[in-house]
Steps between C-alpha positions, in 0.01 A plus 500: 500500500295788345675792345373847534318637214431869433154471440465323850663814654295799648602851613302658787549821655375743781615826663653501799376743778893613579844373462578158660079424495401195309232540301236422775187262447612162277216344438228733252798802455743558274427544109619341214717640238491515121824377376720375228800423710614557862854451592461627849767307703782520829865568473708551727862654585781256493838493645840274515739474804859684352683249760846402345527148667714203442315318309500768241076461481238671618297417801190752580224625250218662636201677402406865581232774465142348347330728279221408208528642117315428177216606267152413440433538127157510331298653210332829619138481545221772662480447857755241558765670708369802670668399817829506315421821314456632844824401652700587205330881477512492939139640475171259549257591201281832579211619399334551178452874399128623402349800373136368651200602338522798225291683248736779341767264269492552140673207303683521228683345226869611393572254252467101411469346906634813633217781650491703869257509779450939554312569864386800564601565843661282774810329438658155373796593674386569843259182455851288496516429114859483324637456164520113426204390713267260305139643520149409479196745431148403584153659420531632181191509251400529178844598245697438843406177535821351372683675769345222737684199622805595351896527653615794374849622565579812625745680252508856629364677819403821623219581774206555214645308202543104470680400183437139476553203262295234420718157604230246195546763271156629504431927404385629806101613487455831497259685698384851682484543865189358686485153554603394874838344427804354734826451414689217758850369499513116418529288735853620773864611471793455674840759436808561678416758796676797583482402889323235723659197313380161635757184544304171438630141576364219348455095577551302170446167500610239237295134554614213262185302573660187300793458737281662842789762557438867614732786483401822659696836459495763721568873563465531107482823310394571169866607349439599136280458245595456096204518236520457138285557214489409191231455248561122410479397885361487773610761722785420739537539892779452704458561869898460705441379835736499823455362834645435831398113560407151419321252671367130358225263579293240365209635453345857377522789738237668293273213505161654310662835284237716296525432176673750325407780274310405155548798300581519175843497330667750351707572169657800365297465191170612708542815634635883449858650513466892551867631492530921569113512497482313177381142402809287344406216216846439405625336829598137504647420815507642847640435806481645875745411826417640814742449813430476826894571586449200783832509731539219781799522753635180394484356885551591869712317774283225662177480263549268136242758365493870448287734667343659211522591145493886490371740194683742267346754254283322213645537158281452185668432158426330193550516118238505221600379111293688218552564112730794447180673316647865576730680734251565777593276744903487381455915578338435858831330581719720287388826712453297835144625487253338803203322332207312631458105457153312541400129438160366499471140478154340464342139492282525231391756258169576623373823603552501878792218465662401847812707483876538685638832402840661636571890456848677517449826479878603546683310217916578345603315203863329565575446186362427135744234291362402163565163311512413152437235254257424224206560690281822724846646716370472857609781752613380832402726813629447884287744688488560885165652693548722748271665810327824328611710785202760305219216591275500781111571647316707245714482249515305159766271639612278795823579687648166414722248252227277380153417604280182404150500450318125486122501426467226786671636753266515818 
């Protein structure tokens, strides 16, 4: 008899059109998922008869209330879960901001990768740009040149002035006004709204082809999500998963998936940390939880499965390790002053690299504990995000806790 092996195993999945709608379509639908491990599985509610009998035993044990919990874990790569980025924020991805066609931006260089995009009239902020957006210019000529094909990341923000760095490193070109340039927002994002949240439900299969058995979960939602970086690793993804119900077969529900997403990889050693407006060389671990606060009823009279699994607020929180270098961050904490948080991961370290980057423009320091030992003291920071209740349309910020920007997002 054949044992199941992990590598045998596949995870499909596929949005639901509402609550208590399988995934419709089998055959050719459903997607693939990147993975490391899924432990998606059923429990249920259990209770014993109290009965004080005779025979000094018990004599009834019965099960209760169905409901389906676990995680899929992977290693985050670009494009790979925009589905689940979209669940998680309650906001499908929208559209990429543009300044179209111009002929009045001066560029300039600050210093080393840093440098700002000055227009002459109209405005970045009323074309839908905000601080943390990843960036890409085309049409410059001549001493611009280098300002082609690039990801820049936006810094700083006001309706004339772009203050920008370079994500590879590389001095921005400088150059008058003239050439017919265009500035565009990589690929999408997704945030947390202010209103007109969406509720998704997903079908997720799991098909151990070596042993022809099928388990499909239903009513899912996309629960929480864990990320960690570090620059030794691969970067980490945890995506918590609950349900409402089971069912098993013996062959695939989702019989000819998509194959999933091929993007690249990412690692905290490729990429940018910009902490209160400022790039951050000294961090050397990171990590982010954001929570879904997923409630179920825990079971009705005369159904074995709830009737739905309803949303609280979304809380973001996370804590970064760096080298106790000076008492900036310590004093961020010490005066429970707000700061600003942004990650840019990339998959390679070329000029336009494929890129996931998350922004928090509403950060407060929980702490800041220091070890000790023969070796670089590391400072230990808790921080929570926040909605910037200041963000908004035409302004430098969105109103929200955390936004994710993925350069394959479509």
């Amino acid at each position: 008899m054949p044992i199941a092996v992990g590598v045998k195993k596949t995870v499909a999945f596929k949005k639901q059109s509402g609550l208590g709608v399988i995934a419709t379509g089998g055959a050719a639908t459903g997607q693939y998922l990147r993975r490391v491990t899924s432990t998606i599985d059923l429990s249920k509610n259990t209770f014993k008869s109290n009965e004080i009998l005779p025979s000094q035993q018990r004599r009834d044990y019965r099960h209760g209330v169905r409901s389906i919990s676990g995680s899929l874990s992977g290693e985050l790569s670009v494009g790979a879960y925009q589905a689940f980025f979209e669940s998680m924020c309650r906001q499908a991805v929208q559209a990429a901001a543009t300044t179209g066609a111009l002929i009045n931006v001066t560029s300039a260089v600050i210093t080393g990768a840093a440098g700002t995009f000055t227009r002459a009239a109209g405005s970045y902020l009323t074309d839908g740009f905000k601080i943390g957006d990843v960036v890409n210019w085309t049409g410059w000529a001549t001493t611009g040149t280098a300002n082609n094909a690039h990801n820049f990341l936006i810094t700083a923000l006001t309706a004339t002035v772009m203050t920008v760095l370079a994500i590879d490193g590389v001095p921005i070109g400088a150059k008058a006004a003239g050439d017919s340039v265009t500035c565009t927002v990589v690929g999408k994002k997704t945030w947390v709204p202010a209103s007109g949240h969406t509720r998704d439900y997903y079908t997720i299969e799991h098909f151990n082809s070596d042993i022809s058995q099928s388990e499909v979960f239903t009513d899912c939602v996309i629960a929480s999500l864990k990320l960690s970086l570090s620059p030794s690793d691969m970067t980490k993804v945890e995506w918590g998963i609950l349900g409402l119900n089971l069912t098993t077969s013996t062959s695939a529900y989702f019989t000819s998936p998509t194959a999933a997403a091929t993007g690249g990889i990412l690692t905290g050693v490729n990429g940018i940390l910009i902490i209160n407006g400022t790039a951050v060389a000294f961090v050397t671990s990171m990590t982010l939880d954001m929570e879904g606060s997923y409630t179920a009823p825990g079971g009705v009279v005369g159904a074995v499965v709830d009737p739905d699994i309803f949303p609280g607020g979304v809380d973001v929180t996370g804590q970064m390790t760096l080298f106790f270098v000076d008492g900036t961050y310590r004093d961020l904490f010490v005066g429970e002053v707000e700061t600003s948080a942004t990650v840019v991961m990339t998959a390679n370290n070329t000029p336009n690299a494929p890129f996931v980057a998350i922004n928090m423009s509403r950060v407060k320091f929980g702490g800041a504990t220091k070890d000790d030992g023969e070796k670089g003291i590391m400072l230990t920071i808790p921080f929570t995000a926040l909605e910037n209740i200041n963000g908004g349309a035409a302004v430098a910020n969105l109103q929200t806790t955390i936004s994710f920007q993925d350069s394959a997002f479509t």
